[in-house]
mmCIF file of the N, C-alpha and C atoms, coordinates in Angstrom:
data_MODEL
# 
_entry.id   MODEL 
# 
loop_
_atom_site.group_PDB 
_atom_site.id 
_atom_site.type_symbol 
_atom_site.label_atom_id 
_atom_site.label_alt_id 
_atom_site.label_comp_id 
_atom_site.label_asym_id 
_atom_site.label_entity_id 
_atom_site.label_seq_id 
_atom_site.pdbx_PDB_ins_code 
_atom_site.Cartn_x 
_atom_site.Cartn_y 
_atom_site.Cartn_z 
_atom_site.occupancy 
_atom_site.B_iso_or_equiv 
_atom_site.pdbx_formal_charge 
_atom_site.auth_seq_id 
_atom_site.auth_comp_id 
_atom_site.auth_asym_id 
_atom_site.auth_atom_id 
_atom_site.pdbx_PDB_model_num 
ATOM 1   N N  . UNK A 1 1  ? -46.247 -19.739 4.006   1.00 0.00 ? 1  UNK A N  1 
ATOM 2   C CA . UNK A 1 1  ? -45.368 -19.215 5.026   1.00 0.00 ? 1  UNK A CA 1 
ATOM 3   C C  . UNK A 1 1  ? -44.283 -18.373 4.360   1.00 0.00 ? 1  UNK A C  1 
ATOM 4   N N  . UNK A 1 2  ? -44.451 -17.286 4.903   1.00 0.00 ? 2  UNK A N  1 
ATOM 5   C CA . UNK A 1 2  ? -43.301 -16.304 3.887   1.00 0.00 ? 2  UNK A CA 1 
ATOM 6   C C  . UNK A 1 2  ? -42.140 -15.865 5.210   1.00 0.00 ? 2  UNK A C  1 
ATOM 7   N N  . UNK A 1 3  ? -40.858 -15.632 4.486   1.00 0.00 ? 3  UNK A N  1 
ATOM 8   C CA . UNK A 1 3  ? -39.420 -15.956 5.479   1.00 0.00 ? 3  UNK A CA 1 
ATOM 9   C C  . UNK A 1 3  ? -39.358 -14.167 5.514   1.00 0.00 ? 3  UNK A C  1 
ATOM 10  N N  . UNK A 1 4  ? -39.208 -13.694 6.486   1.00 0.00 ? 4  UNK A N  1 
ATOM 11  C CA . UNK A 1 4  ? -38.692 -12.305 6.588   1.00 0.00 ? 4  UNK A CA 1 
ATOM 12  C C  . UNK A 1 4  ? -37.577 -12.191 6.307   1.00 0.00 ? 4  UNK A C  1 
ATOM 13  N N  . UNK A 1 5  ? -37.271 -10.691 6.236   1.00 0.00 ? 5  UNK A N  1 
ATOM 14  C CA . UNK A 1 5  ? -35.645 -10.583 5.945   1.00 0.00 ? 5  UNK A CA 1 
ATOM 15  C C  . UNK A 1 5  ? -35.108 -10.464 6.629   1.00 0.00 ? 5  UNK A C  1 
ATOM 16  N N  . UNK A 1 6  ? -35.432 -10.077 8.045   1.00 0.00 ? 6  UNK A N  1 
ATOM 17  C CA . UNK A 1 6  ? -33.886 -10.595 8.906   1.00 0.00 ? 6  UNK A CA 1 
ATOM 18  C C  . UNK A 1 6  ? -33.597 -11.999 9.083   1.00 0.00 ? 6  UNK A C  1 
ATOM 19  N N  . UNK A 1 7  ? -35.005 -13.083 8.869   1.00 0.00 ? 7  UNK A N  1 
ATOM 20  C CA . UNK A 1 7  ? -34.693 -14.776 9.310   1.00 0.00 ? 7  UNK A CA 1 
ATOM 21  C C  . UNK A 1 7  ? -33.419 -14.698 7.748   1.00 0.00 ? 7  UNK A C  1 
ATOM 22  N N  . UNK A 1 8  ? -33.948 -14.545 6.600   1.00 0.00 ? 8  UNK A N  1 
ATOM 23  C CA . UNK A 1 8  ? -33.065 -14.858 5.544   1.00 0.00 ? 8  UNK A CA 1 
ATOM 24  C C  . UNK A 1 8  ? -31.333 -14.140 5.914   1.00 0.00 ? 8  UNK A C  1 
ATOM 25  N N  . UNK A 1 9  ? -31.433 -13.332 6.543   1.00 0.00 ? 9  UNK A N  1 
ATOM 26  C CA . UNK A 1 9  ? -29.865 -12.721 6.405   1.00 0.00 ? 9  UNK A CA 1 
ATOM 27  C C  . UNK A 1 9  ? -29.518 -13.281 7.697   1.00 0.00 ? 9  UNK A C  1 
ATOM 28  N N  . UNK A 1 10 ? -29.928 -13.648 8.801   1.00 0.00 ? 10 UNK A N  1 
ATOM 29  C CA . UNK A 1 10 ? -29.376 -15.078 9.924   1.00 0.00 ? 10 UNK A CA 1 
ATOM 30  C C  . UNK A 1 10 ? -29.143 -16.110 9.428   1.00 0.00 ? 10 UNK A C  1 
ATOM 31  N N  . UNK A 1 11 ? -29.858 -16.448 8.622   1.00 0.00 ? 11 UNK A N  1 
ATOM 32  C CA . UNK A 1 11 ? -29.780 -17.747 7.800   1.00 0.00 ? 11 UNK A CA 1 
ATOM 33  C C  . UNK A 1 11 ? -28.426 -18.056 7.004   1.00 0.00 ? 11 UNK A C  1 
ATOM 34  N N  . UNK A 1 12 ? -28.356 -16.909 6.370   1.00 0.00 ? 12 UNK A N  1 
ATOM 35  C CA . UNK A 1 12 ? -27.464 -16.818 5.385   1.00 0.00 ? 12 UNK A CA 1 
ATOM 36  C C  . UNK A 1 12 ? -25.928 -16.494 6.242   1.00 0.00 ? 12 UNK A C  1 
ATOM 37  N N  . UNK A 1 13 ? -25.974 -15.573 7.064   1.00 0.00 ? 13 UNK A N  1 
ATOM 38  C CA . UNK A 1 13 ? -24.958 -15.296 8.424   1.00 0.00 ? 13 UNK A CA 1 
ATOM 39  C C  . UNK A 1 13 ? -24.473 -16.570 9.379   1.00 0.00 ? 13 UNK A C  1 
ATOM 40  N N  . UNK A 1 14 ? -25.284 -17.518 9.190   1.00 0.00 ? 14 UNK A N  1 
ATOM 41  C CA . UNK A 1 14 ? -25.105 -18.511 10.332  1.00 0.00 ? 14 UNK A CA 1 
ATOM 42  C C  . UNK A 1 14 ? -24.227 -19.443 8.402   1.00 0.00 ? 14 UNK A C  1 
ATOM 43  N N  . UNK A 1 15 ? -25.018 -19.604 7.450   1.00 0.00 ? 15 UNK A N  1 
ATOM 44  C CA . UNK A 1 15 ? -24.334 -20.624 6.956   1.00 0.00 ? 15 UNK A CA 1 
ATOM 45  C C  . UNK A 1 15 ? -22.944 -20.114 6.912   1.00 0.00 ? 15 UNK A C  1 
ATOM 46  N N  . UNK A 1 16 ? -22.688 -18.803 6.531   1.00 0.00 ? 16 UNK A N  1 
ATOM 47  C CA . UNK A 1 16 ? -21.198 -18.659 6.425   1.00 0.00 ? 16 UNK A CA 1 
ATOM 48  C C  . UNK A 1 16 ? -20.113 -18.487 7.364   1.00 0.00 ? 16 UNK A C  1 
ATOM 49  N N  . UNK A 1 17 ? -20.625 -18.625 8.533   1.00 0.00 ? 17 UNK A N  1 
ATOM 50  C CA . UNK A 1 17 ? -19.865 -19.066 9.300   1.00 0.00 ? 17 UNK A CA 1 
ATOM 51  C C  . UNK A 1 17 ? -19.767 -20.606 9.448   1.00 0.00 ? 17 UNK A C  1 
ATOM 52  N N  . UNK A 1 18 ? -20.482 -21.602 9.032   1.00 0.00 ? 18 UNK A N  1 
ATOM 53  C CA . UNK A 1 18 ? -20.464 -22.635 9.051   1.00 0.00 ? 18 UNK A CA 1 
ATOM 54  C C  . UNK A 1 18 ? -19.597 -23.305 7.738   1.00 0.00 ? 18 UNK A C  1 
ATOM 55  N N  . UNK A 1 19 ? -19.611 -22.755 6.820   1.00 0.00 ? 19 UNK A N  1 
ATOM 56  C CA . UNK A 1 19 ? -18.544 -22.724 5.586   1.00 0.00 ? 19 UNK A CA 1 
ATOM 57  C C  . UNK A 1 19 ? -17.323 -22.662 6.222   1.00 0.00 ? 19 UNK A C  1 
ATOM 58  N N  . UNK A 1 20 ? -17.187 -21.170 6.592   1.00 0.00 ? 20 UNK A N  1 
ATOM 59  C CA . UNK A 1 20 ? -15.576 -20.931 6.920   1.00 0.00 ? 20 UNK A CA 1 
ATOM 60  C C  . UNK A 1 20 ? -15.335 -21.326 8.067   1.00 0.00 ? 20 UNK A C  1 
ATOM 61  N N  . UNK A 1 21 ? -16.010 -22.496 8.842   1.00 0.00 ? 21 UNK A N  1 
ATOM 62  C CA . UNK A 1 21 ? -15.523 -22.457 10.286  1.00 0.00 ? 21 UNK A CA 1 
ATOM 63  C C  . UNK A 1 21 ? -15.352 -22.107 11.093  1.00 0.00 ? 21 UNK A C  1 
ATOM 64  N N  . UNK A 1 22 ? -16.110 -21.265 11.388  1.00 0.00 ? 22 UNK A N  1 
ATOM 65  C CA . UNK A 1 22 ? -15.742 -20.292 12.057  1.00 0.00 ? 22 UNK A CA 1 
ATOM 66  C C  . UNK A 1 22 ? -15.111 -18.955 11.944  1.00 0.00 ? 22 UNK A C  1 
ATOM 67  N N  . UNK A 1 23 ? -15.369 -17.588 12.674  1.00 0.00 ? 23 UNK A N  1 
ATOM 68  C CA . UNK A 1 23 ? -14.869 -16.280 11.844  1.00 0.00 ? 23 UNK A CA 1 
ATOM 69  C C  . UNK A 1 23 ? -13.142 -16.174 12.555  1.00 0.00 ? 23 UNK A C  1 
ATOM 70  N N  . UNK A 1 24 ? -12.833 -16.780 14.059  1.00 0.00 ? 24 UNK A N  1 
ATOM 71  C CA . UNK A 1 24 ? -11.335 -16.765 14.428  1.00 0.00 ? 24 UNK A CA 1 
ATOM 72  C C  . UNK A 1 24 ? -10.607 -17.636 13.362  1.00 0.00 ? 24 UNK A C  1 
ATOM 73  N N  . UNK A 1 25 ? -10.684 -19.173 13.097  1.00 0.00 ? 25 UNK A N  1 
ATOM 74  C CA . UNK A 1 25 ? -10.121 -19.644 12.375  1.00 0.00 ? 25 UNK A CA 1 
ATOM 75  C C  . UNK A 1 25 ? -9.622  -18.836 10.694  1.00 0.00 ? 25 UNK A C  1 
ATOM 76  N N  . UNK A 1 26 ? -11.320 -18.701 10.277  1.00 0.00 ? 26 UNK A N  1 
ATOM 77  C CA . UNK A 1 26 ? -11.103 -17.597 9.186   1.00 0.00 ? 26 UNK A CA 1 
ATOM 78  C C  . UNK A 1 26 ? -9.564  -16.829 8.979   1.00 0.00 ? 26 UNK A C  1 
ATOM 79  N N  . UNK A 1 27 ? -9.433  -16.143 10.300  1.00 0.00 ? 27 UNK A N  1 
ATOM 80  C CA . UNK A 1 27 ? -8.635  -15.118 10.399  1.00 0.00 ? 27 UNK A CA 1 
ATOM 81  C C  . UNK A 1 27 ? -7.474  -15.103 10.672  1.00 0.00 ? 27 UNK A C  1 
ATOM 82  N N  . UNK A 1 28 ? -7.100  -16.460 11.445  1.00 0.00 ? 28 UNK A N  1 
ATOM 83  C CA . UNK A 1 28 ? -5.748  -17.381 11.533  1.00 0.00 ? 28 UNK A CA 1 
ATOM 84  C C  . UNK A 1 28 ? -5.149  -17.694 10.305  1.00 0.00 ? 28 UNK A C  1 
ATOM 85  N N  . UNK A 1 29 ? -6.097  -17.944 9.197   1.00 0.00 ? 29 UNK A N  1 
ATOM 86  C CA . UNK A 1 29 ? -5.336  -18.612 7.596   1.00 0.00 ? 29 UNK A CA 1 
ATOM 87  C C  . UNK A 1 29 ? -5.305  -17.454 6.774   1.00 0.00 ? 29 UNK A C  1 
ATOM 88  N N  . UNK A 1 30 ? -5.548  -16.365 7.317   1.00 0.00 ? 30 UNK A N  1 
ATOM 89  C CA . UNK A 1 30 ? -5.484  -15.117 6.206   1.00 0.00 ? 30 UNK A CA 1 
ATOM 90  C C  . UNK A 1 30 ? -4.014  -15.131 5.961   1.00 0.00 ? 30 UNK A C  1 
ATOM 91  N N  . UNK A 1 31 ? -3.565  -15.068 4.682   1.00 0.00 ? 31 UNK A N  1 
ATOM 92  C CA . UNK A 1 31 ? -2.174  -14.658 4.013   1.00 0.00 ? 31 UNK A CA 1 
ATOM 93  C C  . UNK A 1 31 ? -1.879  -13.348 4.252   1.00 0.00 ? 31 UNK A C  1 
ATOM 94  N N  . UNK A 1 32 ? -0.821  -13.394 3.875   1.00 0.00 ? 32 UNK A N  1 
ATOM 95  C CA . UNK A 1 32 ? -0.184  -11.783 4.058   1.00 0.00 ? 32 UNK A CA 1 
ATOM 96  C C  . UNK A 1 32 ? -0.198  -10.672 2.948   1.00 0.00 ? 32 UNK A C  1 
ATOM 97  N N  . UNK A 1 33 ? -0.764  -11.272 2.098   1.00 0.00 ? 33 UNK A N  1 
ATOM 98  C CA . UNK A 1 33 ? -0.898  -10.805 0.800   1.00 0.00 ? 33 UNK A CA 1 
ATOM 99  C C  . UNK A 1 33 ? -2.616  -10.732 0.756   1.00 0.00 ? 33 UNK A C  1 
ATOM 100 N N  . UNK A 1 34 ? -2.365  -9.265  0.216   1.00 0.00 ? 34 UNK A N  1 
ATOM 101 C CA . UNK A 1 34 ? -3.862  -8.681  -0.033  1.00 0.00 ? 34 UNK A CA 1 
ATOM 102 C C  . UNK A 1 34 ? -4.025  -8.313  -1.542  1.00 0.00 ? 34 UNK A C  1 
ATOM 103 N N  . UNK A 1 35 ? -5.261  -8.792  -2.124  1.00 0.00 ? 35 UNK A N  1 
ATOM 104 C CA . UNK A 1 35 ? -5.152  -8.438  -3.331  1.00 0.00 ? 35 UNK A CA 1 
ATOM 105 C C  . UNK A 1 35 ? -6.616  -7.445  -3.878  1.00 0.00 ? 35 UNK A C  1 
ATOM 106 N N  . UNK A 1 36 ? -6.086  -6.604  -4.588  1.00 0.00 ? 36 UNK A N  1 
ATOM 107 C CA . UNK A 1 36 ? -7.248  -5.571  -4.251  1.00 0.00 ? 36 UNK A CA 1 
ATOM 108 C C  . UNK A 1 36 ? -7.579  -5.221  -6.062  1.00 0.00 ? 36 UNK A C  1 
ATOM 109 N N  . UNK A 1 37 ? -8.729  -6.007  -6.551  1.00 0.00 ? 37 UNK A N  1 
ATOM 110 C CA . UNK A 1 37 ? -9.047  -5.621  -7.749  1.00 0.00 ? 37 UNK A CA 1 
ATOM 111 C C  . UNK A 1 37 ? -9.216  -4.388  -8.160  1.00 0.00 ? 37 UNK A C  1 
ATOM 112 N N  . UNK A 1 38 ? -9.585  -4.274  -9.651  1.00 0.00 ? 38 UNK A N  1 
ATOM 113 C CA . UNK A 1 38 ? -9.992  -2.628  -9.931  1.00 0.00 ? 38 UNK A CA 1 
ATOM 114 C C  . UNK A 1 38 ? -10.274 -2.774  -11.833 1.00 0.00 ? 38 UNK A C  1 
ATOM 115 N N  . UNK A 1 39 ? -11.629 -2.141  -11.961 1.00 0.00 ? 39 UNK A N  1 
ATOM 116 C CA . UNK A 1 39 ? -12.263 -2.575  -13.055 1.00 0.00 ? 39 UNK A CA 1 
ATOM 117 C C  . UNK A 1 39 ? -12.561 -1.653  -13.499 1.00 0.00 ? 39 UNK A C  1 
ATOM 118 N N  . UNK A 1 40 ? -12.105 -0.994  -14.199 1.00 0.00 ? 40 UNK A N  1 
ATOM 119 C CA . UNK A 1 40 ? -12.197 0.254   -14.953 1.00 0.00 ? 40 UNK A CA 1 
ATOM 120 C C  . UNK A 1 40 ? -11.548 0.122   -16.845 1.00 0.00 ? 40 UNK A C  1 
ATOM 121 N N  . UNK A 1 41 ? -12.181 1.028   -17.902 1.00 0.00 ? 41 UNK A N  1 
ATOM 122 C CA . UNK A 1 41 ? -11.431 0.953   -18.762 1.00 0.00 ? 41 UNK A CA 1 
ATOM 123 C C  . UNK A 1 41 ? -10.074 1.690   -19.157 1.00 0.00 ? 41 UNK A C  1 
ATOM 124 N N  . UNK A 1 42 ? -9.191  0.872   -19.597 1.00 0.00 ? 42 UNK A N  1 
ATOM 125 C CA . UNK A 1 42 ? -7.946  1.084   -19.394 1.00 0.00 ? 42 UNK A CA 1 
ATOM 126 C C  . UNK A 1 42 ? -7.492  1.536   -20.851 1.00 0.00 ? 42 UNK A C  1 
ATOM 127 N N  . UNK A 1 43 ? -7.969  0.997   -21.966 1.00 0.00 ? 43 UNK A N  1 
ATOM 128 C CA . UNK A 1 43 ? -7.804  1.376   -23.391 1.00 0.00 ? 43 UNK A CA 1 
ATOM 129 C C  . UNK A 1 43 ? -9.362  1.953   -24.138 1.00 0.00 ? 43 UNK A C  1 
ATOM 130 N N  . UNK A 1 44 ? -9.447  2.313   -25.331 1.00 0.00 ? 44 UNK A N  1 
ATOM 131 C CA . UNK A 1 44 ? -10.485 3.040   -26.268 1.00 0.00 ? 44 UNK A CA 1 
ATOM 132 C C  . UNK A 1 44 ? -10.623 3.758   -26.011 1.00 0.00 ? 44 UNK A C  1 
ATOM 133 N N  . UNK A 1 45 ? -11.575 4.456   -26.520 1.00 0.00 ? 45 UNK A N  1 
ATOM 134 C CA . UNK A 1 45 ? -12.683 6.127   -25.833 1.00 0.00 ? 45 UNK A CA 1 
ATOM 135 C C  . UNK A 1 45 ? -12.527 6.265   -24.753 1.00 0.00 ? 45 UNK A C  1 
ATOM 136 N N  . UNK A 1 46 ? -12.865 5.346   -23.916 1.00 0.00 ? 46 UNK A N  1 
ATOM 137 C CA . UNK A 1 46 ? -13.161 5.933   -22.195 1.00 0.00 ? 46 UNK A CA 1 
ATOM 138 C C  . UNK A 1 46 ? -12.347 5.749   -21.517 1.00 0.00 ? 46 UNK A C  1 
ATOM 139 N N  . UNK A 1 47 ? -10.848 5.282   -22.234 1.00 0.00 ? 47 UNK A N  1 
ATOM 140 C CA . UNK A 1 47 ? -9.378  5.279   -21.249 1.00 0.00 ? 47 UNK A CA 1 
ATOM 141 C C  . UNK A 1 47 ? -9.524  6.515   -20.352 1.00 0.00 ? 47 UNK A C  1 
ATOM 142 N N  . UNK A 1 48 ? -9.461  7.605   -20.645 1.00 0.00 ? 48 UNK A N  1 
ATOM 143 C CA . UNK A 1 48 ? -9.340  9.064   -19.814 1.00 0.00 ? 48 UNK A CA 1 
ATOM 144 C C  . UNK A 1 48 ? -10.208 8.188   -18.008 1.00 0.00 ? 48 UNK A C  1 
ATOM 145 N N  . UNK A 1 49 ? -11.291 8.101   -17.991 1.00 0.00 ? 49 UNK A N  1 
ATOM 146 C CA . UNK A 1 49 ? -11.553 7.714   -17.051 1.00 0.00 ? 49 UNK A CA 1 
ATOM 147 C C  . UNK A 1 49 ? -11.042 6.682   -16.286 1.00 0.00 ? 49 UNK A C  1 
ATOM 148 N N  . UNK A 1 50 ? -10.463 5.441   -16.729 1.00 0.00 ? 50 UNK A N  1 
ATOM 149 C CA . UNK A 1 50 ? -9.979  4.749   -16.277 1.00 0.00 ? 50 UNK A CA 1 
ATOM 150 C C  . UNK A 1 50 ? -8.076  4.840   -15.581 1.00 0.00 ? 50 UNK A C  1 
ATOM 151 N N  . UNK A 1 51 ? -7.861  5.563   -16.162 1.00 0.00 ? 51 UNK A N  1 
ATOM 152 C CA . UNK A 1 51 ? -5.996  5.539   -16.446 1.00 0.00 ? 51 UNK A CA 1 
ATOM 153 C C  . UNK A 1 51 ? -5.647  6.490   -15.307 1.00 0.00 ? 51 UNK A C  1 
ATOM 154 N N  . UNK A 1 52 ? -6.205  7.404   -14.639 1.00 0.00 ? 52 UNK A N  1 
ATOM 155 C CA . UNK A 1 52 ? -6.158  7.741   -13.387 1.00 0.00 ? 52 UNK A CA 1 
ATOM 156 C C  . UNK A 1 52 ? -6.440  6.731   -12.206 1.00 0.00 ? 52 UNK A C  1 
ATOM 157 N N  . UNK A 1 53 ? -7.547  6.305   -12.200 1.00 0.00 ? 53 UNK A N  1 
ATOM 158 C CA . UNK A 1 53 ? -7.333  5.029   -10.890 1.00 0.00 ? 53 UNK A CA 1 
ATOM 159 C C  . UNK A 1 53 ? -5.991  4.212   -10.874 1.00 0.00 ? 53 UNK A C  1 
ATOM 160 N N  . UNK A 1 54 ? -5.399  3.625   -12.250 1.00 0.00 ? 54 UNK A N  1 
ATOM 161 C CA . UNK A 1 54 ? -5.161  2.527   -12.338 1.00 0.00 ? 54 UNK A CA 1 
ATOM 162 C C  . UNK A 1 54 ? -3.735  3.227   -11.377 1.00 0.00 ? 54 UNK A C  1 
# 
């Protein structure tokens, strides 16, 4: 029996709402603080590319 890919991404859609409790609650405990990574190189050779995003 082989699982299609939309059953796997319901599957996977239903557990995470079941993790977070729900998607309103989710959104009730969000902080006010957003934190927004960024992965680039910042020193060696390939600083030039990186040191503009940062």
């Amino acid at each position: 029996m082989a699982i299609t890919r939309r059953e796997l991404l319901r599957a996977a859609a239903l557990g995470g709402v079941m993790v977070c409790g729900g998607l309103p609650g989710a959104a009730r405990a969000a902080s006010r603080t957003v934190r927004i990574g960024f992965l680039a190189p910042l020193t060696g050779e390939v600083a030039a590319w990186g040191l503009p995003g940062l």
